[in-house]
LUMLUM-545596 format. One record per atom (N, C-alpha, C): residue in one letter; x, y, z. Coordinates in steps of 0.2 Angstrom, whole numbers, padded with zeros to 4 digits, always signed. Layout:
N
aXYZ/...
END
This chain:
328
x-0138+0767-0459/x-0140+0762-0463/x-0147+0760-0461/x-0152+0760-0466/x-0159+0757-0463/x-0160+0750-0464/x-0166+0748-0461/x-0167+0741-0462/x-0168+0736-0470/x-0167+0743-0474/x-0169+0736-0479/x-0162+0737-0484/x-0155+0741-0480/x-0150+0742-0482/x-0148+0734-0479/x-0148+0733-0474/x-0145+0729-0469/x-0150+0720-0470/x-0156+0722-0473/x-0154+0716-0477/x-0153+0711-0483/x-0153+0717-0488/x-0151+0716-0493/x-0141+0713-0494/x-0139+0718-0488/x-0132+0716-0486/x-0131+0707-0482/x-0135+0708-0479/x-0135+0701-0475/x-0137+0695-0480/x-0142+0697-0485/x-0144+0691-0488/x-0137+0691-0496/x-0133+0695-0498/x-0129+0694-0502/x-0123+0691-0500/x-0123+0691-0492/x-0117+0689-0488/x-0119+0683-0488/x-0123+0680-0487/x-0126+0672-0487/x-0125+0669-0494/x-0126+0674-0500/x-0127+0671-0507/x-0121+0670-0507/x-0114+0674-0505/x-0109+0674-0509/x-0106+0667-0504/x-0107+0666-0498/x-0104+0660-0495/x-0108+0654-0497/x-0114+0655-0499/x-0118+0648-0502/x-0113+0645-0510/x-0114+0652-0513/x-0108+0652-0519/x-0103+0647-0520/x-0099+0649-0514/x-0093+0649-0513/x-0092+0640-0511/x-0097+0637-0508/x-0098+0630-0505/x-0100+0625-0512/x-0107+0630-0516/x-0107+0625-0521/x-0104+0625-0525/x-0098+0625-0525/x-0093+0628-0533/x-0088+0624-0532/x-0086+0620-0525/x-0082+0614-0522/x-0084+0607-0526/x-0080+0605-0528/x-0082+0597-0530/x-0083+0595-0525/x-0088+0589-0526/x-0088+0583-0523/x-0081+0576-0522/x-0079+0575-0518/x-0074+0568-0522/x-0077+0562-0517/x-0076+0560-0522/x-0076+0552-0520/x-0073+0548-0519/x-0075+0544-0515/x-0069+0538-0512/x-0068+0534-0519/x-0060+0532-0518/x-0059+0530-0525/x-0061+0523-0523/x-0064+0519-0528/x-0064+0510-0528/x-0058+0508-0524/x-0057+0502-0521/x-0054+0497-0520/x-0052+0494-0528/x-0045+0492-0530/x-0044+0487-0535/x-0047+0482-0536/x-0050+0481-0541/x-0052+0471-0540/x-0044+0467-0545/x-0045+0462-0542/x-0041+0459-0546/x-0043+0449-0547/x-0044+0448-0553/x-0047+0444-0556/x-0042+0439-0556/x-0047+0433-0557/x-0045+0428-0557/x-0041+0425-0564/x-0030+0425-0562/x-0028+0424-0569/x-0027+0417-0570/x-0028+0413-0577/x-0025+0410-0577/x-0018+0407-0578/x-0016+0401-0575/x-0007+0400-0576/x-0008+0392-0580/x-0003+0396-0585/x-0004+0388-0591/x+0004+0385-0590/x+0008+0390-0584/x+0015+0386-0585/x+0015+0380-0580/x+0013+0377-0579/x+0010+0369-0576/x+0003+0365-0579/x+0000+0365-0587/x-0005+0364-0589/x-0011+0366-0588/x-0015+0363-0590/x-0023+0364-0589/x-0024+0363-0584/x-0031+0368-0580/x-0034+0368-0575/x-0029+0373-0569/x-0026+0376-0569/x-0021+0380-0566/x-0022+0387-0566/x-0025+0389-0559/x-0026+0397-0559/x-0021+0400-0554/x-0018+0407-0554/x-0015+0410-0548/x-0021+0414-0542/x-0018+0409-0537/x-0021+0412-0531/x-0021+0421-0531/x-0025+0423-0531/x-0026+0431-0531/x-0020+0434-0525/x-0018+0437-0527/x-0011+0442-0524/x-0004+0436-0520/x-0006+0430-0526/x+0002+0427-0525/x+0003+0425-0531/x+0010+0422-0531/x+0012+0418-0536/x+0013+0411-0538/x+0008+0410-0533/x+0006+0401-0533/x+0000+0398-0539/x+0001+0397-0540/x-0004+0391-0547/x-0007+0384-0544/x-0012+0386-0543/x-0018+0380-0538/x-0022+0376-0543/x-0022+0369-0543/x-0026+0367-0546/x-0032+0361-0542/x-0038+0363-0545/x-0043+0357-0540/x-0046+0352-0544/x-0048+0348-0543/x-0050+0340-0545/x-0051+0337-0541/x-0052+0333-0545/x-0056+0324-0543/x-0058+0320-0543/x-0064+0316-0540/x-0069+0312-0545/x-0072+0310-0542/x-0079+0308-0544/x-0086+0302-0539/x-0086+0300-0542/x-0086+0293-0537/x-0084+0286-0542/x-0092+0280-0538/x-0095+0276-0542/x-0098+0272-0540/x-0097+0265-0543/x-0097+0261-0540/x-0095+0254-0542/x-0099+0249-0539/x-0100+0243-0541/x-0102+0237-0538/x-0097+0232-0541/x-0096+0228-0537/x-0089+0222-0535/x-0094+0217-0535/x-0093+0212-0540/x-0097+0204-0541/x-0089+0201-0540/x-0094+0194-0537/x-0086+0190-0533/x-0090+0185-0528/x-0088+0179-0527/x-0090+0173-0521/x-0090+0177-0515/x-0094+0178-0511/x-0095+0181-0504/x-0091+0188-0504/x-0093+0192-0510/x-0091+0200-0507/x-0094+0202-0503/x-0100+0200-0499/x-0102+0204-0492/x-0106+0200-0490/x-0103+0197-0485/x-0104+0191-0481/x-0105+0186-0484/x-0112+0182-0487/x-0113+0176-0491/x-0116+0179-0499/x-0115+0188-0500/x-0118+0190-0505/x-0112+0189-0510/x-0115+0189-0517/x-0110+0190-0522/x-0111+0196-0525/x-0111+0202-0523/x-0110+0208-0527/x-0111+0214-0520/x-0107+0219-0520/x-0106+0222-0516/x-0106+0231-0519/x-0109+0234-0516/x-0109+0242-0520/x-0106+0245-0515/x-0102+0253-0518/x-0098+0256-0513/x-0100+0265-0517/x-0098+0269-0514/x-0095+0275-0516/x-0090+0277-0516/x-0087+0281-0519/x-0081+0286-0516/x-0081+0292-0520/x-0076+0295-0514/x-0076+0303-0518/x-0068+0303-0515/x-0065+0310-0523/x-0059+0309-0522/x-0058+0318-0522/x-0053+0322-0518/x-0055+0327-0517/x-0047+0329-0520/x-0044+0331-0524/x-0036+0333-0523/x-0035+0342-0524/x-0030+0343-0522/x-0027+0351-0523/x-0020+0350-0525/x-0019+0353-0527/x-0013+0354-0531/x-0010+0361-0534/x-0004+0364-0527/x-0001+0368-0529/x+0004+0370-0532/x+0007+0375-0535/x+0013+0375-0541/x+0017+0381-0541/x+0022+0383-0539/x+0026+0390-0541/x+0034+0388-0543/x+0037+0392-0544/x+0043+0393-0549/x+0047+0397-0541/x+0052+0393-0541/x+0060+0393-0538/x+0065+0393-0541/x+0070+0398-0538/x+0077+0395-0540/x+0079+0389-0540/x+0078+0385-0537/x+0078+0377-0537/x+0075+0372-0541/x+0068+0375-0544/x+0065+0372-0549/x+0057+0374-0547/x+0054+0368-0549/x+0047+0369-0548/x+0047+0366-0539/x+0041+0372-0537/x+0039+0369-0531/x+0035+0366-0529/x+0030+0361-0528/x+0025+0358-0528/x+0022+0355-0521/x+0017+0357-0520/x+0011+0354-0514/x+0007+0350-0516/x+0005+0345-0514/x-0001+0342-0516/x-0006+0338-0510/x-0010+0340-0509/x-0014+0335-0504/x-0022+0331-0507/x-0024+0322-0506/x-0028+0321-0508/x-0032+0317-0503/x-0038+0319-0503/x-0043+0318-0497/x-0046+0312-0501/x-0049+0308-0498/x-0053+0300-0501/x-0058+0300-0494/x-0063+0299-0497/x-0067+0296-0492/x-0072+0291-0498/x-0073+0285-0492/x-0077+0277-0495/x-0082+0278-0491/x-0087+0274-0493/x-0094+0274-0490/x-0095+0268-0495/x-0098+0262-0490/x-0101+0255-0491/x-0106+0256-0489/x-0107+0256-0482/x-0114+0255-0480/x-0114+0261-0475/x-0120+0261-0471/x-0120+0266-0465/x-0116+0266-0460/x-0112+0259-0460/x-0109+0259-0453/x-0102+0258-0454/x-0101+0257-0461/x-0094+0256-0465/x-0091+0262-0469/x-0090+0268-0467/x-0087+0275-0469/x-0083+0278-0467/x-0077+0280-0470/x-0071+0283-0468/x-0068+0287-0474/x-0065+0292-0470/x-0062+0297-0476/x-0053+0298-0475/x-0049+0298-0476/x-0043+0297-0474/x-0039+0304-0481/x-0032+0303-0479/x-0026+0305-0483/x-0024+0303-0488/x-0026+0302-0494/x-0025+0297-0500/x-0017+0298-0501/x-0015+0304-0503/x-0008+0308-0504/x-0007+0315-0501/x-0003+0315-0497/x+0000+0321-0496/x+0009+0321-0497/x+0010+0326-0502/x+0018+0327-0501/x+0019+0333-0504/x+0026+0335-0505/x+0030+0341-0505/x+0035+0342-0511/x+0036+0342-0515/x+0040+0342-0521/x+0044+0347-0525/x+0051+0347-0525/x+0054+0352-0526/x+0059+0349-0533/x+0060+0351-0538/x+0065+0347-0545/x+0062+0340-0544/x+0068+0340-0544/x+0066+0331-0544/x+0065+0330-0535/x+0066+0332-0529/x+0065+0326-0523/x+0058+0327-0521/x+0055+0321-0518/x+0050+0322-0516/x+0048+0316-0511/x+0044+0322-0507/x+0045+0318-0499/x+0038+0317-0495/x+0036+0316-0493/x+0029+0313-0488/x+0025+0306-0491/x+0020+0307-0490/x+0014+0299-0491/x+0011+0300-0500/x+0013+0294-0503/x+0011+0294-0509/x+0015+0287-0513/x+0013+0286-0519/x+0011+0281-0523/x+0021+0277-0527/x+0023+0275-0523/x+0027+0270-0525/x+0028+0269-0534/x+0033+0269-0537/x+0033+0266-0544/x+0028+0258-0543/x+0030+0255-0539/x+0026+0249-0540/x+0018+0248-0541/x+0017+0255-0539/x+0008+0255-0541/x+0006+0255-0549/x+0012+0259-0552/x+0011+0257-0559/x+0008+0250-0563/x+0005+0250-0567/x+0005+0242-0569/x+0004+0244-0577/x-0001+0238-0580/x-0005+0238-0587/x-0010+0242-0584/x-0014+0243-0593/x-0018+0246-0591/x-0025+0244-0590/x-0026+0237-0591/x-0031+0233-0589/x-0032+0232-0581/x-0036+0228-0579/x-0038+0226-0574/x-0037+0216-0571/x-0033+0215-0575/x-0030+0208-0575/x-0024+0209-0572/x-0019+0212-0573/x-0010+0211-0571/x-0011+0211-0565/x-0006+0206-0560/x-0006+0208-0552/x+0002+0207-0550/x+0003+0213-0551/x+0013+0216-0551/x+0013+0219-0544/x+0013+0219-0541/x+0012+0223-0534/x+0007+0221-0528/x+0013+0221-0524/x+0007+0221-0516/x+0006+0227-0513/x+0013+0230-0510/x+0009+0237-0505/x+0013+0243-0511/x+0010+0247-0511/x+0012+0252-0515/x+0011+0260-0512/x+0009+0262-0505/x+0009+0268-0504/x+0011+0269-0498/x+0018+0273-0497/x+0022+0274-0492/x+0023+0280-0490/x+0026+0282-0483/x+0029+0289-0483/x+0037+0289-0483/x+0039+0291-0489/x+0045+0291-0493/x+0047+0296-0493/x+0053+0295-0495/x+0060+0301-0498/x+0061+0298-0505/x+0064+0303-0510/x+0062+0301-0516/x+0066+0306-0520/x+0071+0303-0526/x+0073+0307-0528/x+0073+0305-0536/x+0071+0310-0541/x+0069+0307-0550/x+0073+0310-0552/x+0079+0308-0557/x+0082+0311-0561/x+0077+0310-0569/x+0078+0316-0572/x+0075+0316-0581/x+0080+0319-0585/x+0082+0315-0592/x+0085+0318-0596/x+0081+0316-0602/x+0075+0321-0604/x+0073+0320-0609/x+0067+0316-0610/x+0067+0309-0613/x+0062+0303-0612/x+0067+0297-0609/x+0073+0299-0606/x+0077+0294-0599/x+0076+0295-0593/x+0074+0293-0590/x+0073+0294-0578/x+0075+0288-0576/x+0078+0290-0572/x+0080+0284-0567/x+0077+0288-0561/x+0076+0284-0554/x+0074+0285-0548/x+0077+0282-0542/x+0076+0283-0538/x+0077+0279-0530/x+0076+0283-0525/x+0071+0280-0520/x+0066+0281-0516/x+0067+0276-0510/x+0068+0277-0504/x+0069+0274-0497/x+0062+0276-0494/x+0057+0269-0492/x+0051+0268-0491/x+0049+0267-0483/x+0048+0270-0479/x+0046+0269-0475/x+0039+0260-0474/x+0040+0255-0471/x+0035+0249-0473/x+0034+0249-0467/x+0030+0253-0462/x+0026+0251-0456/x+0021+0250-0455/x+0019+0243-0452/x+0012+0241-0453/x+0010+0236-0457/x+0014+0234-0460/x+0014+0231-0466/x+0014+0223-0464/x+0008+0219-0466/x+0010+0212-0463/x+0013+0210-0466/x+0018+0210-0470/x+0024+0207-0473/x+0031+0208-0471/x+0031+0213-0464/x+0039+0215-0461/x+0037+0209-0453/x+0041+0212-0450/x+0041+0205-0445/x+0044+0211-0441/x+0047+0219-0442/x+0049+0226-0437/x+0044+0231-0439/x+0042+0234-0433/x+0038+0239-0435/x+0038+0244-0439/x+0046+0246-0438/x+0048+0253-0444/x+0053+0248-0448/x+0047+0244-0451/x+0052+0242-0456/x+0056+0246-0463/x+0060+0245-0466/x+0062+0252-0472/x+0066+0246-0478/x+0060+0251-0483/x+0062+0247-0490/x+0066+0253-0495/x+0069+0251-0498/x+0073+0254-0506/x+0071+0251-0511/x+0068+0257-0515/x+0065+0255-0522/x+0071+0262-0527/x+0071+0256-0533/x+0075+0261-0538/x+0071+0260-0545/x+0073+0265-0550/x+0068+0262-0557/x+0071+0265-0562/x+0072+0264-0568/x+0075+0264-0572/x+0073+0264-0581/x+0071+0270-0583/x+0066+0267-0588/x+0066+0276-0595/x+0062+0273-0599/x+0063+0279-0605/x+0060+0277-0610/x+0057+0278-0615/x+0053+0279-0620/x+0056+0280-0628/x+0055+0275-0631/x+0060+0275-0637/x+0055+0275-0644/x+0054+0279-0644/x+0048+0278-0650/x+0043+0279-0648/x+0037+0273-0651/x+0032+0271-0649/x+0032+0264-0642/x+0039+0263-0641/x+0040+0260-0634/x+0040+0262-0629/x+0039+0260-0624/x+0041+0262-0616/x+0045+0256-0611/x+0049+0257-0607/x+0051+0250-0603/x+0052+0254-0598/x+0052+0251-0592/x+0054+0254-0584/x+0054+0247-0580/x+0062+0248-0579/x+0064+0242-0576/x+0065+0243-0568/x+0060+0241-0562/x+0058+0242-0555/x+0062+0238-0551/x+0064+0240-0546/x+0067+0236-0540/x+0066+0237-0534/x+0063+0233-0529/x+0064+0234-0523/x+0068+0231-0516/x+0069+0231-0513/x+0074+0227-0506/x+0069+0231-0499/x+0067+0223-0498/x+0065+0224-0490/x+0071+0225-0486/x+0074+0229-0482/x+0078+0228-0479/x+0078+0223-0472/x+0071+0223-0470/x+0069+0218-0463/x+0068+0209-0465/x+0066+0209-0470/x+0066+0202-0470/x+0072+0199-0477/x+0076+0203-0480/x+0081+0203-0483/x+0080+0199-0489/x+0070+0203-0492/x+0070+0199-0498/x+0068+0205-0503/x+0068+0204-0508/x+0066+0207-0514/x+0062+0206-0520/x+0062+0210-0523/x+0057+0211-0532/x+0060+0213-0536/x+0059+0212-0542/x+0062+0215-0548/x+0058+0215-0552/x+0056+0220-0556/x+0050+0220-0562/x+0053+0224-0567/x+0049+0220-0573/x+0050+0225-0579/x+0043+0226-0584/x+0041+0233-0585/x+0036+0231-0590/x+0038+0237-0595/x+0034+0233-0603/x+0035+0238-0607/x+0030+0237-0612/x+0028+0243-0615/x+0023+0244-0619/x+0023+0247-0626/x+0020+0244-0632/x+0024+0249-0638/x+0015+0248-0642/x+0014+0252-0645/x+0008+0254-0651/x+0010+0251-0656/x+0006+0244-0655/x+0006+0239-0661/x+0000+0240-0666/x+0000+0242-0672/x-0008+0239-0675/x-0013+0244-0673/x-0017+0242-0672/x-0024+0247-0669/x-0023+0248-0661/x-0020+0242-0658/x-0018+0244-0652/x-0013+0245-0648/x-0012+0242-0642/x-0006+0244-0639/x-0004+0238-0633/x+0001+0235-0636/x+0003+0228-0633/x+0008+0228-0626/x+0004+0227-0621/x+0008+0228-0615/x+0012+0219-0611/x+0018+0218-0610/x+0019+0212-0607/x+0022+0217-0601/x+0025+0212-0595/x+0026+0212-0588/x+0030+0207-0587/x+0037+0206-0581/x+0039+0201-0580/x+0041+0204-0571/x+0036+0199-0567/x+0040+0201-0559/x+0043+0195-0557/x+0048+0196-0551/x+0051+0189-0550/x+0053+0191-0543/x+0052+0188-0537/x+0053+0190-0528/x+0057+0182-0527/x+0062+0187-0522/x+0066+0181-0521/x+0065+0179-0515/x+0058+0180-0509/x+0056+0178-0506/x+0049+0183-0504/x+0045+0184-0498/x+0039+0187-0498/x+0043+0194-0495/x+0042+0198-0497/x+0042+0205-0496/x+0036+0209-0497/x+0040+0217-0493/x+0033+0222-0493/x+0031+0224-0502/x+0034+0223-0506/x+0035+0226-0513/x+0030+0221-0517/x+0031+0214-0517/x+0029+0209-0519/x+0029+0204-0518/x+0022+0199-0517/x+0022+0195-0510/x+0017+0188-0513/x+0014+0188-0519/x+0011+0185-0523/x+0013+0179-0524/x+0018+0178-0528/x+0020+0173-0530/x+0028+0172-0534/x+0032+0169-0533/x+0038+0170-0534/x+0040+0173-0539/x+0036+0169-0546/x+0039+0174-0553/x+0032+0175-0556/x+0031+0180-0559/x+0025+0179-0564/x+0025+0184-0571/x+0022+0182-0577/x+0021+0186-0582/x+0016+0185-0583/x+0016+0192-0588/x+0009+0196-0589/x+0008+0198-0596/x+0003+0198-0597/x+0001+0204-0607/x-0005+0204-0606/x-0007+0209-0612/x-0011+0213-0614/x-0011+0215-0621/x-0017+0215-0623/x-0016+0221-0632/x-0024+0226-0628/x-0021+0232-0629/x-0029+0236-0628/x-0029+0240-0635/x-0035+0238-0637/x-0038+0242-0644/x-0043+0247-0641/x-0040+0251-0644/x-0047+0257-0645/x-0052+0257-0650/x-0057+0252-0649/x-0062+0250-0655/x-0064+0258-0660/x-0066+0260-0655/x-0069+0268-0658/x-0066+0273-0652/x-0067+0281-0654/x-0068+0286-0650/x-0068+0284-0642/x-0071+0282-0642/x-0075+0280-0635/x-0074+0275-0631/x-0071+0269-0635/x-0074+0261-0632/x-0066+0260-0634/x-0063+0254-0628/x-0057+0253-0630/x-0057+0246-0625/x-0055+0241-0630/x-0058+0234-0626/x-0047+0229-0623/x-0049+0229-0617/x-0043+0229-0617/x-0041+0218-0613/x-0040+0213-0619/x-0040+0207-0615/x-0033+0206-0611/x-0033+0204-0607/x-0025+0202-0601/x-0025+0194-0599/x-0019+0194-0600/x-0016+0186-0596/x-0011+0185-0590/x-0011+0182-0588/x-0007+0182-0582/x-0005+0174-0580/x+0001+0173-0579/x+0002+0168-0576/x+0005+0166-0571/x+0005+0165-0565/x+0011+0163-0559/x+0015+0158-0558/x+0020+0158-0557/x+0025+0153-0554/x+0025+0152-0545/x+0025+0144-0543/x+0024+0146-0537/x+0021+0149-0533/x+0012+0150-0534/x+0007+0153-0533/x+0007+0154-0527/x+0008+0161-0523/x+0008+0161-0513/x+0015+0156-0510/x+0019+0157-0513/x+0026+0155-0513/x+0026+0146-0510/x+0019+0143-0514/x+0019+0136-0512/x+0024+0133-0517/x+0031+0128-0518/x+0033+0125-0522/x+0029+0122-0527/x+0028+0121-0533/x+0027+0117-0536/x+0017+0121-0537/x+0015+0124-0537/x+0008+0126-0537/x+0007+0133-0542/x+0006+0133-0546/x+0006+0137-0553/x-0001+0140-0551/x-0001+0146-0555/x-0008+0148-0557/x-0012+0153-0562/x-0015+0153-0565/x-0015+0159-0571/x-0023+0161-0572/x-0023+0168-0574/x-0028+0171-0573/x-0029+0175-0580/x-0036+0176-0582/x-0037+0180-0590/x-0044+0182-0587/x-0041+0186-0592/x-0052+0194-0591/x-0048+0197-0598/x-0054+0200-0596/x-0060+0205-0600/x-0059+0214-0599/x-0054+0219-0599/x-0060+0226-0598/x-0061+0231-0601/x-0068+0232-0602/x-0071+0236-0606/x-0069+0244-0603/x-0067+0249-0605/x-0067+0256-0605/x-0075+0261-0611/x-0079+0264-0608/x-0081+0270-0611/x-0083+0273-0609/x-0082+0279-0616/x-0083+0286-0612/x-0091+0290-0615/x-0094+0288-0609/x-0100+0292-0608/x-0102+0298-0610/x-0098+0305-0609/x-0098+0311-0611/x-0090+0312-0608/x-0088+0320-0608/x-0083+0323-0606/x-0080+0322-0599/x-0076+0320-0596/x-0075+0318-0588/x-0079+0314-0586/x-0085+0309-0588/x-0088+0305-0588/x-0089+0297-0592/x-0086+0294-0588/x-0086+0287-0591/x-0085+0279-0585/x-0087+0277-0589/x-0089+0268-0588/x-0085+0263-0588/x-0083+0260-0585/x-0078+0254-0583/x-0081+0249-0581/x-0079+0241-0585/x-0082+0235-0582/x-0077+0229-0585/x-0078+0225-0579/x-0071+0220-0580/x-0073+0214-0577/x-0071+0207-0580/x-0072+0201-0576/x-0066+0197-0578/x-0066+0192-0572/x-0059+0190-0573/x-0058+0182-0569/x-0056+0179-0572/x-0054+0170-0570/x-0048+0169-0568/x-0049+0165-0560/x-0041+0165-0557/x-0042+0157-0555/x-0037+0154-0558/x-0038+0146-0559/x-0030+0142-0556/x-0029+0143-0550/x-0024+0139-0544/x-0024+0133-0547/x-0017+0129-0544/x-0015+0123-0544/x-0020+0120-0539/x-0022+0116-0535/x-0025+0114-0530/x-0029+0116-0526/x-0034+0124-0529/x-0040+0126-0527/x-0044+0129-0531/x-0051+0130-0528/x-0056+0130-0532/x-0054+0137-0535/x-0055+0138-0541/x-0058+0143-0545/x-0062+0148-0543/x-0060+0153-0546/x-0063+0162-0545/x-0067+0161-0551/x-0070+0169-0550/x-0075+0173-0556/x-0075+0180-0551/x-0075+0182-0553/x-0071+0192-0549/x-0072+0196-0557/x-0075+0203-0551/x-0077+0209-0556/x-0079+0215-0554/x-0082+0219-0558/x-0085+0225-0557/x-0088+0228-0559/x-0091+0231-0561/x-0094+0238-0565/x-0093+0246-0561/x-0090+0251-0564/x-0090+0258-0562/x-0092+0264-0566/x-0095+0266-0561/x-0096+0274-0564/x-0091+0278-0561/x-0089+0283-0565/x-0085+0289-0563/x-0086+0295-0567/x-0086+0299-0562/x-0086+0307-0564/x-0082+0311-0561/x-0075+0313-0567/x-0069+0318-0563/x-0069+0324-0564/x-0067+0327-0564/x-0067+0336-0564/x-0059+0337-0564/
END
């Protein structure tokens, strides 16, 4: 073999391994999955599932701005501004048992630079109807104005159980009352029951609670029906002594008519009247306002209220506010 045998051999030996290399695909690493954001409509609006579970998360809130007019709302001033931000989550999945539900909500207030704090608004845990940790009492309910005063303390860490059949519930809830200047023991414990259902264009929900450390109680009813252009609310509470539930005044009633002048504007007057004002014998007293609702844009609106509190044998109020808010 001579030399130019030997390399025309060598160099087709290269061509056919060169060959043989580029005639290999290339492979590629496959992507990663993406998985997008789905939405879950079986708990309403605003509800997505958490990516690779079957939990349905919802978020909200609101910034809220306000100034309080009032005799000495800060120090010898008569009007007082604040913030707040309200921060809430809200989770939701499906059990054999029923609906599961998480909820936690963050608040934090800012008055001044030296006056801010953020706290626990509501945390609980809710599974069908029971429902158990820190949150809002049936007593918080009221009208829809800014005049009724049907309730003292209203946010507890409770145990709680709602029965629903349809537009009927009944409920009872055993309330934790610690702290509360109204017990006279430190774990004091209250029973609230409620009662109520929707009949048409009516509503009633008949309230009840029992201190059990100072062995007094409440009883309230309210109901509301779409009369006319608007919607006529009355009230009737009665304590058979000062409790954590209601701590006011022995009896008192309450109305309301809120019209929705237009789209946006809904003008709402209230009256109020007390029996036994601050559980004094013989001392009456009654209060009437004003509150304006409107809606500035989309999750954006404006509230403003003034209101007259006029005692048996003390000087007279003038009390209010004006707010912005924006909820998400």
């Amino acid at each position: 073999m001579n030399i130019k045998s030997l390399l025309l051999g060598s160099a087709a030996a290269l061509a056919a391994v060169s060959g043989a290399q580029a005639a290999d695909a290339i492979v590629a690493a496959e992507p990663e999955p993406m998985e997008y954001v789905r939405v879950c409509d079986a708990f309403g609006a605003g509800f997505f599932y958490i990516p690779g579970t079957e939990t349905c998360l919802k978020i909200g809130g609101y910034v809220r701005f306000q100034v309080d007019i009032g005799k000495d709302k800060a120090g010898t001033s008569e009007w007082d501004a604040f913030t707040r931000g309200q921060f809430e989550i809200d989770a939701r999945s499906d059990t054999e048992f029923g609906a599961l539900r998480g909820f936690i909500g963050l608040r934090g207030n800012a008055d001044n630079t030296t006056n801010r704090n953020t706290f626990i608004d509501q945390a609980f845990i809710e599974l069908g109807g029971l429902k158990v940790g820190y949150f809002y009492n049936w007593w918080d309910d009221g009208l829809s104005g800014e005049t009724d005063e049907l309730a003292s303390n209203t946010l507890f860490n409770s145990v709680r159980y709602t029965y629903t059949a349809g537009a009927f519930y009944a409920g009872l809830s055993a309330d934790e009352l610690e702290g509360l200047t109204t017990t006279t023991q430190p774990n004091n414990v209250g029973i609230s029951g409620i009662v109520g259902g929707a009949f048409g264009p009516a509503k009633v929900a008949l309230l009840g609670g029992y201190d059990t450390d100072r062995e007094e109680g409440a009883v309230r009813v309210i109901a509301t029906a779409d009369l006319g252009p608007g919607t006529l609310g009355l009230a009737g509470v009665w304590a058979s002594g000062r409790n954590a539930y209601y701590n006011v005044s022995e009896w008192a009633v309450a109305a309301e008519y809120a019209v929705k002048v237009t789209d946006k504007l809904k003008v709402t007057p209230g009256f109020q009247y007390y029996g036994d004002y601050g559980f004094a014998n013989n001392v009456d007293a009654w209060k009437a306002g004003l509150t304006l609702d409107y809606q500035l844009a989309k999750n954006f609106s404006a509230k403003g209220t003034v209101q007259y509190l006029d005692p048996d044998n003390a000087t007279e109020s003038w009390t209010g506010f004006v707010r912005l808010q924006r909820s998400f």
